[in-house]
N, CA, C and O of each residue as an XYZ file, in Angstrom:
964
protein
N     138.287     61.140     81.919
C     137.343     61.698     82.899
C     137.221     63.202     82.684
O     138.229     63.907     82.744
N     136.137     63.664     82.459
C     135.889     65.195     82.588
C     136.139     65.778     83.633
O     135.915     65.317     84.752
N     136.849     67.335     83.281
C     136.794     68.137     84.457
C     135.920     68.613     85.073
O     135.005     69.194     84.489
N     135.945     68.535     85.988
C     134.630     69.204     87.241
C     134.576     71.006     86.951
O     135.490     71.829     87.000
N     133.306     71.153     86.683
C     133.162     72.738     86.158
C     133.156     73.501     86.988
O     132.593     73.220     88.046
N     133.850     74.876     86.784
C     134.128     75.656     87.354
C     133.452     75.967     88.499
O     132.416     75.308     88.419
N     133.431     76.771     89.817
C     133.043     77.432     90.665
C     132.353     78.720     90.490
O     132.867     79.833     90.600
N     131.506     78.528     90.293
C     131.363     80.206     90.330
C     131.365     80.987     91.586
O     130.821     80.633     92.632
N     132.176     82.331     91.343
C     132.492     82.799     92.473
C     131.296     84.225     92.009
O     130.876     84.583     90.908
N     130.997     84.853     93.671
C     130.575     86.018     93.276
C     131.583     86.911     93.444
O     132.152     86.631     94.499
N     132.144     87.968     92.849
C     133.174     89.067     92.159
C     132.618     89.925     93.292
O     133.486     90.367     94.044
N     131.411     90.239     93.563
C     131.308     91.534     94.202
C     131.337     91.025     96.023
O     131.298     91.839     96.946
N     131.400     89.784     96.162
C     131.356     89.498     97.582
C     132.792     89.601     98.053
O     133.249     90.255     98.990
N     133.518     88.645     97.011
C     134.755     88.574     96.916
C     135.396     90.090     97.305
O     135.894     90.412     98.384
N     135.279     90.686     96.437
C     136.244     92.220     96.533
C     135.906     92.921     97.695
O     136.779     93.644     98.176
N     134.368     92.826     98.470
C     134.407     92.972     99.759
C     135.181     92.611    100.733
O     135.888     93.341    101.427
N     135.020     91.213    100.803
C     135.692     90.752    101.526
C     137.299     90.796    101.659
O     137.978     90.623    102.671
N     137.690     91.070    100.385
C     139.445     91.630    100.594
C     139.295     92.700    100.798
O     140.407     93.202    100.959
N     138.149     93.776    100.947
C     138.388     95.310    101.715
C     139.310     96.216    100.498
O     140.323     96.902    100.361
N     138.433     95.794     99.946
C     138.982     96.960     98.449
C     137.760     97.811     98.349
O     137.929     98.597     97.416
N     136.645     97.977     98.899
C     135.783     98.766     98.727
C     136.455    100.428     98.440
O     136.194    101.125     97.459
N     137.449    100.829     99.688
C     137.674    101.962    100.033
C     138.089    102.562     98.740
O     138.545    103.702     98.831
N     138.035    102.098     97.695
C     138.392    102.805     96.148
C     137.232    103.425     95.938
O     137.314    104.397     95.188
N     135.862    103.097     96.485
C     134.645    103.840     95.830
C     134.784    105.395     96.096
O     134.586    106.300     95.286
N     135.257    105.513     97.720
C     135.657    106.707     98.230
C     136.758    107.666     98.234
O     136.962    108.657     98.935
N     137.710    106.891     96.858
C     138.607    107.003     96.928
C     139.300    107.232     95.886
O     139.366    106.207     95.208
N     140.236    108.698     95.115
C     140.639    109.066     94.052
C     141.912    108.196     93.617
O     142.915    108.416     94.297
N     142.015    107.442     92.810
C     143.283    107.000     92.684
C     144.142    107.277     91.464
O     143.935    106.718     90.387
N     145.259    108.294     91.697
C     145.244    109.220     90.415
C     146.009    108.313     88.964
O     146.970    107.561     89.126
N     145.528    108.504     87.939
C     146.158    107.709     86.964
C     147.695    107.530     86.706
O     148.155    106.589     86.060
N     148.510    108.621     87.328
C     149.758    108.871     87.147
C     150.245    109.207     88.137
O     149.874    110.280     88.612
N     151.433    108.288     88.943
C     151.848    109.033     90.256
C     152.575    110.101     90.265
O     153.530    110.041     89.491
N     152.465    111.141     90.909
C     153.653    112.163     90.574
C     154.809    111.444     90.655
O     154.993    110.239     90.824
N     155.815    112.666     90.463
C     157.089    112.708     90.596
C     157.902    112.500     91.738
O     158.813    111.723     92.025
N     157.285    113.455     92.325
C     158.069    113.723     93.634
C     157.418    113.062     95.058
O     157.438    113.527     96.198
N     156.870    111.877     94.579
C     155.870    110.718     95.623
C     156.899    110.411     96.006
O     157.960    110.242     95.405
N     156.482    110.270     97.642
C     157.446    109.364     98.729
C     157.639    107.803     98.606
O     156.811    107.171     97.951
N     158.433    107.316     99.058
C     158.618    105.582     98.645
C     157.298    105.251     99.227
O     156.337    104.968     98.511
N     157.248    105.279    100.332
C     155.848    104.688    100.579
C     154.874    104.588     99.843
O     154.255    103.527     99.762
N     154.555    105.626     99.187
C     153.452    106.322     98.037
C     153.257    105.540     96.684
O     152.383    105.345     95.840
N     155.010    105.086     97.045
C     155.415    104.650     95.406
C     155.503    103.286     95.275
O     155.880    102.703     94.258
N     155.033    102.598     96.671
C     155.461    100.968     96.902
C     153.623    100.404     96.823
O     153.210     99.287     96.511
N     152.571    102.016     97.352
C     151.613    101.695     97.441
C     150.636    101.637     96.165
O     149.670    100.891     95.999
N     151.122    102.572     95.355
C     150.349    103.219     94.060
C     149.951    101.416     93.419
O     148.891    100.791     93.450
N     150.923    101.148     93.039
C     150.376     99.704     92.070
C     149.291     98.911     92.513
O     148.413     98.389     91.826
N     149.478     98.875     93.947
C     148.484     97.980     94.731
C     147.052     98.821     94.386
O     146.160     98.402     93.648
N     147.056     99.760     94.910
C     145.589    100.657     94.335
C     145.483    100.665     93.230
O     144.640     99.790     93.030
N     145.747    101.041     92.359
C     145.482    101.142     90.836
C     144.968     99.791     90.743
O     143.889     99.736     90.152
N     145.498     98.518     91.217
C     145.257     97.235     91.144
C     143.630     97.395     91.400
O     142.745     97.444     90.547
N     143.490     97.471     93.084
C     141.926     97.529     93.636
C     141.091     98.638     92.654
O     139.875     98.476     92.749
N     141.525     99.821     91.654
C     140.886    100.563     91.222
C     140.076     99.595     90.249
O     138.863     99.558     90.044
N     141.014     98.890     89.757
C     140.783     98.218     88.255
C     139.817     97.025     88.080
O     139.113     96.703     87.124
N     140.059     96.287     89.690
C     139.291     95.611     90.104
C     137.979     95.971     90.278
O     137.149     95.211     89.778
N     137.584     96.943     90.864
C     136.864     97.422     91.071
C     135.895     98.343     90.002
O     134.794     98.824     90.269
N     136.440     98.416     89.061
C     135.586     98.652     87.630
C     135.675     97.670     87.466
O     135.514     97.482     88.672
N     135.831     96.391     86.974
C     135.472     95.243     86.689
C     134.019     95.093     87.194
O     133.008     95.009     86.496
N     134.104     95.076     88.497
C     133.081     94.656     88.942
C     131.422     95.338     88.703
O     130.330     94.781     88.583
N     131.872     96.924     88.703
C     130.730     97.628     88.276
C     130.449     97.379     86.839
O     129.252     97.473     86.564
N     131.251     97.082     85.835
C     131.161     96.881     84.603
C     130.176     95.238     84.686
O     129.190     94.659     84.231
N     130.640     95.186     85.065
C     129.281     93.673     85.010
C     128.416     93.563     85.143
O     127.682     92.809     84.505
N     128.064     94.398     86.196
C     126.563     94.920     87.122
C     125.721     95.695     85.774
O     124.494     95.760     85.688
N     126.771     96.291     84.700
C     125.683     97.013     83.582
C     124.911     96.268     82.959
O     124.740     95.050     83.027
N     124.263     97.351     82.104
C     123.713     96.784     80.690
C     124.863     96.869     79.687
O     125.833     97.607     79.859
N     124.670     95.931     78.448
C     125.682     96.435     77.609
C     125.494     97.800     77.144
O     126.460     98.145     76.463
N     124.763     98.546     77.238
C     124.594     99.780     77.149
C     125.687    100.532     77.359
O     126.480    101.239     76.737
N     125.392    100.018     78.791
C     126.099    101.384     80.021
C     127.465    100.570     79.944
O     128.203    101.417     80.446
N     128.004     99.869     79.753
C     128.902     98.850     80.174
C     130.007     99.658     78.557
O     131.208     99.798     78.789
N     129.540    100.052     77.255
C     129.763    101.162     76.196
C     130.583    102.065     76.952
O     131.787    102.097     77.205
N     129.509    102.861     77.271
C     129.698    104.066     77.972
C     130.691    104.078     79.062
O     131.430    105.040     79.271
N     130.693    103.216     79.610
C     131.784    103.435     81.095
C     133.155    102.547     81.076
O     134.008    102.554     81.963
N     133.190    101.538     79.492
C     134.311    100.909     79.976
C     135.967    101.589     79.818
O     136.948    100.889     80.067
N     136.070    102.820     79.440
C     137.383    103.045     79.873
C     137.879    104.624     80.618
O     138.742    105.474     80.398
N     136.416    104.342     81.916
C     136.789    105.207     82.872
C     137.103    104.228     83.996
O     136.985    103.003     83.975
N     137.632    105.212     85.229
C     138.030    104.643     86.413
C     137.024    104.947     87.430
O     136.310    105.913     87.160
N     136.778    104.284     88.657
C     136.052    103.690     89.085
C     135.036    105.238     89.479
O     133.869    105.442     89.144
N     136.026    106.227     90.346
C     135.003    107.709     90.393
C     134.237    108.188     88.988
O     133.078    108.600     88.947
N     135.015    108.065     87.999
C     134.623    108.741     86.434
C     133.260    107.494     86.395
O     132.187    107.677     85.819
N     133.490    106.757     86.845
C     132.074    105.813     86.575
C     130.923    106.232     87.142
O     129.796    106.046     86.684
N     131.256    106.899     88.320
C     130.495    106.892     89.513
C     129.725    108.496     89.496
O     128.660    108.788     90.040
N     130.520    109.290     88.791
C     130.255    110.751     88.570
C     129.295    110.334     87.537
O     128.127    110.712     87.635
N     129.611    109.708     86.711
C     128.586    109.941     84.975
C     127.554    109.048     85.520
O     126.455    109.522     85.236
N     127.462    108.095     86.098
C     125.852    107.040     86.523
C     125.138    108.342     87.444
O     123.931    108.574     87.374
N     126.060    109.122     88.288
C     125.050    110.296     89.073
C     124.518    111.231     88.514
O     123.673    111.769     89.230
N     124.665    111.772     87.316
C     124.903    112.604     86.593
C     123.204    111.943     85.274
O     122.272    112.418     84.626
N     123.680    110.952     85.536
C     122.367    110.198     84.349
C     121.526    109.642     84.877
O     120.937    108.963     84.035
N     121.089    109.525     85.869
C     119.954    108.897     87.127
C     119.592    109.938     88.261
O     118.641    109.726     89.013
N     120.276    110.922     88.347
C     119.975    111.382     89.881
C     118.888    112.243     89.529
O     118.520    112.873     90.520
N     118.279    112.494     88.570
C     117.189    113.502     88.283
C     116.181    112.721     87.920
O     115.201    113.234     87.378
N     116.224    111.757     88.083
C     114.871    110.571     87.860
C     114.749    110.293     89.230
O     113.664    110.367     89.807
N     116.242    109.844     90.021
C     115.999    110.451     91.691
C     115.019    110.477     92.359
O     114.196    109.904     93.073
N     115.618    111.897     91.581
C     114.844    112.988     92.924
C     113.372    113.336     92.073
O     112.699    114.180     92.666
N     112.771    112.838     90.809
C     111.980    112.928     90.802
C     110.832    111.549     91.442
O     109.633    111.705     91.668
N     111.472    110.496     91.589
C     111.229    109.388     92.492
C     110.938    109.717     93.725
O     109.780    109.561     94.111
N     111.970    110.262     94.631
C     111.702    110.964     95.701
C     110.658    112.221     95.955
O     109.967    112.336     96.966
N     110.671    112.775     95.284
C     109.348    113.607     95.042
C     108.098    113.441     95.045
O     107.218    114.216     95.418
N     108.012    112.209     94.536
C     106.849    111.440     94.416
C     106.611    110.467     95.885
O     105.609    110.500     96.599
N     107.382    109.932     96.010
C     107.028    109.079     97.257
C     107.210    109.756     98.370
O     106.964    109.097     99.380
N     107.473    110.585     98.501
C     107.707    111.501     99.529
C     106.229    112.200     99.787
O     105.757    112.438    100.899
N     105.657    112.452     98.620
C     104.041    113.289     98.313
C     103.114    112.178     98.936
O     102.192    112.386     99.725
N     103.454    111.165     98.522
C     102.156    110.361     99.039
C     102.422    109.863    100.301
O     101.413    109.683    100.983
N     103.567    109.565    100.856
C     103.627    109.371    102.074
C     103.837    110.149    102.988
O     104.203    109.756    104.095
N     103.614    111.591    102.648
C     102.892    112.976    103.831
C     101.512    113.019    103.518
O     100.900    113.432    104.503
N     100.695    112.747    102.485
C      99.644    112.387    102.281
C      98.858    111.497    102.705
O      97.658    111.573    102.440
N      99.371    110.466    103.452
C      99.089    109.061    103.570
C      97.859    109.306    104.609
O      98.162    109.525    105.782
N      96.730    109.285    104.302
C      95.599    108.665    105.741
C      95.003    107.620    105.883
O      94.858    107.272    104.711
N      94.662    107.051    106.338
C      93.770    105.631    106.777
C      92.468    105.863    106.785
O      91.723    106.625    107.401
N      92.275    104.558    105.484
C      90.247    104.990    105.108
C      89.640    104.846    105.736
O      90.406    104.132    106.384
N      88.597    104.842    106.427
C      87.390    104.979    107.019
C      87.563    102.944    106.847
O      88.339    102.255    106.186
N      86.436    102.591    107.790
C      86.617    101.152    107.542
C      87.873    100.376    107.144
O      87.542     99.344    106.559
N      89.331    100.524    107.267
C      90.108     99.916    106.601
C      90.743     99.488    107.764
O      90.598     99.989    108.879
N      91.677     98.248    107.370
C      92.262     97.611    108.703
C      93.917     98.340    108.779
O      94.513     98.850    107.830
N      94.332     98.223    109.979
C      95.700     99.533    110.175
C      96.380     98.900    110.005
O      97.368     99.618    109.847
N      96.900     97.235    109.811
C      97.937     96.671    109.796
C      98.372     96.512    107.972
O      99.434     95.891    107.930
N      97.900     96.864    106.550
C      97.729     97.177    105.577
C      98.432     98.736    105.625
O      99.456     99.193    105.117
N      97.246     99.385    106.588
C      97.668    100.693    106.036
C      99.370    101.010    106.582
O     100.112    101.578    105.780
N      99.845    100.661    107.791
C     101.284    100.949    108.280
C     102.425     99.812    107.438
O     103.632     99.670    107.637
N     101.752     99.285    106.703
C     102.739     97.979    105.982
C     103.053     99.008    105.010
O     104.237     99.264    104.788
N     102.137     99.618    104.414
C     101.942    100.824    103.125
C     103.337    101.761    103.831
O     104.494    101.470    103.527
N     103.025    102.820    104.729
C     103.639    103.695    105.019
C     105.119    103.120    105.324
O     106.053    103.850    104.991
N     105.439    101.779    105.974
C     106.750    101.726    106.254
C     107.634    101.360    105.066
O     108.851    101.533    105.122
N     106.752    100.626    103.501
C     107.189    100.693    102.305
C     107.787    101.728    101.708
O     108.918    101.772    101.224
N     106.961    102.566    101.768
C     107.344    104.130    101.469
C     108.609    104.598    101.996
O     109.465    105.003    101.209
N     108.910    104.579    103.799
C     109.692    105.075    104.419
C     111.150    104.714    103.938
O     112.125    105.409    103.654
N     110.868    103.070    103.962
C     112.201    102.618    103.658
C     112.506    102.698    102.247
O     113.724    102.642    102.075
N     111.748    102.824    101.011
C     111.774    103.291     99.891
C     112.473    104.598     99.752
O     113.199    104.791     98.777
N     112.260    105.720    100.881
C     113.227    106.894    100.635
C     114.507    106.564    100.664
O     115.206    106.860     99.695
N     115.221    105.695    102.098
C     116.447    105.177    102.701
C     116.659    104.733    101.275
O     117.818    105.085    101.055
N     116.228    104.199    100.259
C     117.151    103.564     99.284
C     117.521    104.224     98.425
O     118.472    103.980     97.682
N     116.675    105.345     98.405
C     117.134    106.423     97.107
C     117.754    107.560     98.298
O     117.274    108.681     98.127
N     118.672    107.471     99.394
C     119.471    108.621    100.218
C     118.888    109.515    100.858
O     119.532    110.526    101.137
N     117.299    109.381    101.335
C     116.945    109.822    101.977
C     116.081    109.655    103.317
O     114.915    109.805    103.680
N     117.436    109.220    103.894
C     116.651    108.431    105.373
C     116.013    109.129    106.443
O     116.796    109.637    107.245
N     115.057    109.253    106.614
C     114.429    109.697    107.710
C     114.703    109.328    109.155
O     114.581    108.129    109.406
N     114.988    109.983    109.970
C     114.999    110.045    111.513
C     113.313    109.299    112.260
O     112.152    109.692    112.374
N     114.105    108.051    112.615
C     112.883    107.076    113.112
C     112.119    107.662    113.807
O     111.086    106.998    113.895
N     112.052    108.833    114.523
C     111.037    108.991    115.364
C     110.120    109.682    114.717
O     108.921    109.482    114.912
N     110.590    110.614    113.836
C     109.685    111.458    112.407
C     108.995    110.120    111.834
O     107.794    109.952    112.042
N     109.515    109.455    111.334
C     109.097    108.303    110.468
C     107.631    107.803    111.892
O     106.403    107.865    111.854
N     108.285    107.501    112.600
C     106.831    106.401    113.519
C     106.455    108.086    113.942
O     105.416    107.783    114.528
N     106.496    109.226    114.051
C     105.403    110.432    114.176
C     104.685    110.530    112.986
O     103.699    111.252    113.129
N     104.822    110.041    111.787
C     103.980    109.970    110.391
C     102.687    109.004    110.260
O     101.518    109.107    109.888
N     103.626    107.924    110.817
C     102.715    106.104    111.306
C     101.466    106.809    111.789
O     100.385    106.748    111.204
N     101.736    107.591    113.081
C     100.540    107.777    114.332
C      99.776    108.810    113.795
O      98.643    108.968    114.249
N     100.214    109.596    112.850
C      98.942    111.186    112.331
C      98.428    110.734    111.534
O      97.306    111.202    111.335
N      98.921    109.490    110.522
C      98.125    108.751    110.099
C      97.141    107.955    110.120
O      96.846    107.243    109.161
N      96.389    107.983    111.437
C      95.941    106.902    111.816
C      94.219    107.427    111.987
O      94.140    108.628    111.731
N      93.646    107.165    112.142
C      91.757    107.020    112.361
C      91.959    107.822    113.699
O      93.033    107.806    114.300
N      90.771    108.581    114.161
C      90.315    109.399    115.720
C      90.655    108.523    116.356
O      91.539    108.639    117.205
N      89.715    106.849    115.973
C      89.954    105.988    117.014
C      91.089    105.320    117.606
O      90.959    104.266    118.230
N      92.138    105.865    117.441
C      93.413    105.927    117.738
C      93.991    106.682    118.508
O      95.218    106.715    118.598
N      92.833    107.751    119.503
C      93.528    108.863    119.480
C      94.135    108.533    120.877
O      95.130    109.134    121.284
N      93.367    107.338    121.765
C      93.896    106.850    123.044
C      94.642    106.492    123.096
O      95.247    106.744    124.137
N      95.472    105.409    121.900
C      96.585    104.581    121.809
C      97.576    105.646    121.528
O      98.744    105.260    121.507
N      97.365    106.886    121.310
C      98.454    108.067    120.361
C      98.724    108.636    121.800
O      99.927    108.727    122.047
N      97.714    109.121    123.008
C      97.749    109.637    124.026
C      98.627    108.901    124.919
O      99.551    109.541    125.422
N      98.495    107.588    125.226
C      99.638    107.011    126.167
C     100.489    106.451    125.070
O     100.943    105.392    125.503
N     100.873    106.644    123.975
C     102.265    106.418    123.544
C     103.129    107.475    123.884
O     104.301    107.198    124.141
N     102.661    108.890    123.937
C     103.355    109.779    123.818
C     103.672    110.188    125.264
O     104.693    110.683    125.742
N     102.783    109.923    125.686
C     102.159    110.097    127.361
C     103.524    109.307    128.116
O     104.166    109.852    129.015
N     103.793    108.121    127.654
C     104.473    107.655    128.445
C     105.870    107.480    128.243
O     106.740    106.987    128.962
N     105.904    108.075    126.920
C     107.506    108.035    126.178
C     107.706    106.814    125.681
O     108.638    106.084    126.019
N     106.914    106.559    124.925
C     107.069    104.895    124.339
C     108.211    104.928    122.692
O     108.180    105.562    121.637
N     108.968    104.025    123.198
C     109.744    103.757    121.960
C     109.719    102.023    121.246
O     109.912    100.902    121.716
N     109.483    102.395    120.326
C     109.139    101.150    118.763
C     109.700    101.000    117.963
O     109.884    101.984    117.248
N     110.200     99.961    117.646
C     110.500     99.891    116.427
C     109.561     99.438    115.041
O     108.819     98.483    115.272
N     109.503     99.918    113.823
C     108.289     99.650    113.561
C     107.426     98.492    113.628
O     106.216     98.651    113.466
N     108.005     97.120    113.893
C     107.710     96.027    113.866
C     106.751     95.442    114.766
O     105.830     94.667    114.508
N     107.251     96.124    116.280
C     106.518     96.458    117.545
C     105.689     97.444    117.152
O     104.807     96.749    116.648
N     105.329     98.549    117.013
C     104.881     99.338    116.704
C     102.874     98.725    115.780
O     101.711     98.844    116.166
N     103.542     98.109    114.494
C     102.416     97.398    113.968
C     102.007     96.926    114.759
O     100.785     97.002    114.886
N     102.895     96.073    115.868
C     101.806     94.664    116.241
C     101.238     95.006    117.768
O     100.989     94.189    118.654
N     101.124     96.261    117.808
C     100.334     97.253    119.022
C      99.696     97.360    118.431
O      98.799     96.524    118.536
N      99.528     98.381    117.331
C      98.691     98.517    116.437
C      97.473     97.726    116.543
O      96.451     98.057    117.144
N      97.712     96.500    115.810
C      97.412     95.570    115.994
C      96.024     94.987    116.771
O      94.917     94.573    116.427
N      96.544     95.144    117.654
C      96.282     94.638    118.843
C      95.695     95.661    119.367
O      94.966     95.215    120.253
N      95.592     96.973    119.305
C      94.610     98.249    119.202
C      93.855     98.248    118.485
O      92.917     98.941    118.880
N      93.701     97.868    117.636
C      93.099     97.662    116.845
C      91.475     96.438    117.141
O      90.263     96.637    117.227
N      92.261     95.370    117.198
C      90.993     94.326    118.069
C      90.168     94.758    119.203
O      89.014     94.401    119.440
N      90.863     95.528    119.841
C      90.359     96.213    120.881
C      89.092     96.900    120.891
O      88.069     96.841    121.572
N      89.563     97.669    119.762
C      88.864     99.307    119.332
C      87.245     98.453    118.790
O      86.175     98.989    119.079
N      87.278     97.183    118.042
C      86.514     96.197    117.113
C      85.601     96.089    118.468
O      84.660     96.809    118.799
N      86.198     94.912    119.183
C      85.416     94.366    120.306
C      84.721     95.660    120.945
O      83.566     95.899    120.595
N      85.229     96.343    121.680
C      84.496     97.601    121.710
C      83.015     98.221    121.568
O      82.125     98.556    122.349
N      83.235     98.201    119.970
C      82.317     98.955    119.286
C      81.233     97.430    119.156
O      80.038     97.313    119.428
N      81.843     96.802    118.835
C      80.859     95.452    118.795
C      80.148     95.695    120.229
O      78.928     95.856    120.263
N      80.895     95.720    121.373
C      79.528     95.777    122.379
C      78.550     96.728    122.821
O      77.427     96.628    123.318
N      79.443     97.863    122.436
C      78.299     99.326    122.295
C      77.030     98.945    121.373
O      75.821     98.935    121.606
N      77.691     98.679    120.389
C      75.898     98.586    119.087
C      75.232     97.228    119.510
O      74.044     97.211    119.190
N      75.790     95.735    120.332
C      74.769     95.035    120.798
C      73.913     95.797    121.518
O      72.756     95.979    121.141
N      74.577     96.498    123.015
C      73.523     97.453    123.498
C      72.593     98.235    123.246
O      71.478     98.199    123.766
N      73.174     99.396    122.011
C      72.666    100.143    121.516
C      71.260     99.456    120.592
O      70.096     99.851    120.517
N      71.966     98.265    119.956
C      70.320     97.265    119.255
C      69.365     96.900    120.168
O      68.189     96.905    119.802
N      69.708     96.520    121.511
C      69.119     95.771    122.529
C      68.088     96.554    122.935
O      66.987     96.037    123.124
N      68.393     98.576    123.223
C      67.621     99.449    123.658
C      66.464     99.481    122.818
O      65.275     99.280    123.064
N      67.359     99.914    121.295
C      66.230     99.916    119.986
C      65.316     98.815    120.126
O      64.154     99.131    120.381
N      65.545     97.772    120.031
C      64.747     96.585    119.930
C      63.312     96.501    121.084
O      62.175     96.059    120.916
N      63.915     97.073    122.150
C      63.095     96.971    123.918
C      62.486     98.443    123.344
O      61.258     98.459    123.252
N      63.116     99.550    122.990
C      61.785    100.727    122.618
C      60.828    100.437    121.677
O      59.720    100.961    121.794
N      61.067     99.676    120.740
C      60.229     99.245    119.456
C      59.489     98.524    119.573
O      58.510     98.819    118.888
N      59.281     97.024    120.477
C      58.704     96.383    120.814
C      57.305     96.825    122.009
O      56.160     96.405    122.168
N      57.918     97.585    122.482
C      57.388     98.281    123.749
C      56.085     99.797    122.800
O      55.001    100.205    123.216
N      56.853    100.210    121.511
C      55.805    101.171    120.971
C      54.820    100.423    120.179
O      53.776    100.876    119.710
N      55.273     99.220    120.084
C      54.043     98.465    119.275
C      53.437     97.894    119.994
O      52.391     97.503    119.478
N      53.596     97.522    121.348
C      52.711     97.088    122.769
C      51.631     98.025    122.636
O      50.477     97.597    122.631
N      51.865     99.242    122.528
C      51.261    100.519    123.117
C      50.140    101.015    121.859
O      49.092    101.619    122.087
N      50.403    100.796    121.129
C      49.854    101.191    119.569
C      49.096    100.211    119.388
O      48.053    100.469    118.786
N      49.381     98.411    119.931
C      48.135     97.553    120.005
C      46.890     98.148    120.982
O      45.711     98.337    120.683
N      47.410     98.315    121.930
C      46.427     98.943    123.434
C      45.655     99.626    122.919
O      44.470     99.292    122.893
N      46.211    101.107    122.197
C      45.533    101.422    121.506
C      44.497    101.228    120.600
O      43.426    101.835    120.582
N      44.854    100.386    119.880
C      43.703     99.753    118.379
C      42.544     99.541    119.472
O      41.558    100.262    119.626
N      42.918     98.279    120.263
C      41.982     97.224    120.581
C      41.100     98.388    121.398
O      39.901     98.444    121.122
N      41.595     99.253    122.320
C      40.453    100.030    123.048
C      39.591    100.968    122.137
O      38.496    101.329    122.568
N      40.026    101.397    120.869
C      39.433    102.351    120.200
C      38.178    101.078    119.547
O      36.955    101.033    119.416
N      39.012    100.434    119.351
C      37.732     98.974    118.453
C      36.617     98.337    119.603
O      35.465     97.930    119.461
N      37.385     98.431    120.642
C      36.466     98.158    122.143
C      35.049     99.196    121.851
O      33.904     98.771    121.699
N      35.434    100.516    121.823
C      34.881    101.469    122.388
C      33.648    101.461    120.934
O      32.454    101.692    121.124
N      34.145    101.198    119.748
C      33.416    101.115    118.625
C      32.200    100.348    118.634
O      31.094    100.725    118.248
N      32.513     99.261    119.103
C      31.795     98.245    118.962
C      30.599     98.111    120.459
O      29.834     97.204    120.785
N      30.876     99.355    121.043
C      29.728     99.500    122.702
C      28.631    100.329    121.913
O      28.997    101.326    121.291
N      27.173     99.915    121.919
C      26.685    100.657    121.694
C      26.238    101.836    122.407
O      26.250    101.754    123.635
N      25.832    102.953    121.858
C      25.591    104.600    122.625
C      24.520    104.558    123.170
O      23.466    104.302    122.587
N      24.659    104.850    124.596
C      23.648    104.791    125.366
C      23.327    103.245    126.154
O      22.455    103.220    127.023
N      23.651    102.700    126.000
C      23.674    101.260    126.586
C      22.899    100.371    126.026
O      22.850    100.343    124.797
N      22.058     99.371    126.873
C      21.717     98.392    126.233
C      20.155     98.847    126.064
O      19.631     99.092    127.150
N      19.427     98.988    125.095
C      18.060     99.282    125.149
C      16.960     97.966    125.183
O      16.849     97.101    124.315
N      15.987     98.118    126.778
C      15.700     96.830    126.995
C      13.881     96.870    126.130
O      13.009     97.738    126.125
N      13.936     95.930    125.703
C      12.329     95.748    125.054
C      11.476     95.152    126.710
O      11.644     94.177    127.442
N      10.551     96.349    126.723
C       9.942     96.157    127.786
C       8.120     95.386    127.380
O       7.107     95.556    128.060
N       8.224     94.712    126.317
C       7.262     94.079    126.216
C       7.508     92.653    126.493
O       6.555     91.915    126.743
N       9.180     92.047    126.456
C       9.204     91.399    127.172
C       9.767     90.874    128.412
O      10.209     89.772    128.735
N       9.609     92.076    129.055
C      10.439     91.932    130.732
C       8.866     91.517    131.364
O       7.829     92.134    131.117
N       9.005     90.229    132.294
C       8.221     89.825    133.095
C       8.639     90.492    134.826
O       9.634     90.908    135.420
N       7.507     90.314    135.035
C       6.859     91.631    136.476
C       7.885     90.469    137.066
O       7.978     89.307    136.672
N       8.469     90.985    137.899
C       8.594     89.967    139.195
C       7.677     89.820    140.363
O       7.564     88.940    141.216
N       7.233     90.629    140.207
C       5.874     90.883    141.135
C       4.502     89.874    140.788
O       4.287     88.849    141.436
N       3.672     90.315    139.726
C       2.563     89.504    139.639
C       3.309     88.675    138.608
O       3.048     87.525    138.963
N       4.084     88.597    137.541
C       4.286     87.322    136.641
C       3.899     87.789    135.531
O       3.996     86.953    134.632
N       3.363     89.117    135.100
C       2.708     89.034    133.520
C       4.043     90.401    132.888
O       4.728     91.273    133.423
N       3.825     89.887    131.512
C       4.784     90.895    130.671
C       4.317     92.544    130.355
O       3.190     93.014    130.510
N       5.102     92.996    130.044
C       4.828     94.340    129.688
C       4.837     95.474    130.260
O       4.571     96.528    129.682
N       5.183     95.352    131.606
C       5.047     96.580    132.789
C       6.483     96.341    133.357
O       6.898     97.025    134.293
């Protein structure tokens, strides 16, 4: 009978979970002194242990590249040279997303639940490269971003001390949004309804017109001219008088 194949375990959940992290933060010197206390000296092996472990684990996470390069430092010496070879691509990352999302406005015609999906990408895109923004800056970016027609929903947010998280936040939005739609949808029925009742009403008036000028064309000048050779007398009965 064959053996049942291995388990795979994940290495990096694992070493969490035994709480060996604290080596990331943590110098563990290659050589204990001399003059270390027993305690010091009962503890050293155990760390060096979690150190070692703990490059293991980053060593896997490489490329074979980097995995060259870093396999016979300890876990800080790993951690200094990856900062040292990325952090200026960084912060030129951050530079960049940082530009467009103080830049960020909402187009003319565009729907807001797109455009704040955009901006909270961005936001949390800084948080991953170490630069987290203070939520209320972050949702004060959301709202200056936004169309005039916003400017009521911006007035009693602030007006009333409203707090969001962005999630809430969108789905006000939202929902300000339909609002703002329906709205304007019933202003321009009206606004067509007037147009339509003045337009109809100037071509009433512009017919009136025609027909009396064509009236007046068609009267002859001076009235009706009567042929008096044949109007009969009412008097004696004969024509011509």
């Amino acid at each position: 009978m064959d053996a049942a194949p291995p388990i795979a375990v994940d290495a990096t959940a694992l070493w969490k979970e035994e709480k060996k992290s604290y080596v990331l933060g943590t110098s563990i010197p290659l050589v204990l002194v001399i003059d270390a206390n027993a305690e010091d000296k009962e503890a050293y092996p155990y760390h060096k242990d979690d150190n070692d472990q703990a490059a293991c684990v980053m060593l896997a996470s490489m490329t074979p590249e980097l995995q060259k390069q870093h396999e016979h430092m300890d876990v800080q010496s790993m951690i200094l040279h990856l900062k040292e070879m990325f952090d200026k691509k960084g912060r030129t990352e951050i530079y960049e997303i940082s530009k467009e999302l103080f830049r960020c406005k909402m187009a003319e015609s565009s729907f807001v639940r797109p455009h704040v999906l955009k901006m909270i990408g961005l936001i949390e895109r800084l948080g991953q490269l170490g630069l987290a923004m203070d939520h209320e800056l972050s949702i004060d970016l959301v709202l200056q971003s936004l169309l005039d027609s916003f400017s009521q929903f911006m007035l009693n947010f602030y007006m009333n001390r409203l707090e969001a998280t962005f999630l809430e936040l969108l789905n006000m939005l939202d929902m300000t949004e339909r609002s703002i739609k329906k709205d304007n949808g019933s202003l321009l029925l009206v606004s067509f309804s007037k147009a339509h009742t003045k337009q109809q009403k100037g071509k009433a008036q512009k017919r009136k017109k025609v027909k009396s000028k064509n009236e007046k064309a068609l009267k002859p000048k001076g009235g009706v001219k009567k042929d008096k050779e044949k109007d009969i007398c009412y008097h004696c009965g004969k024509l011509g008088h």
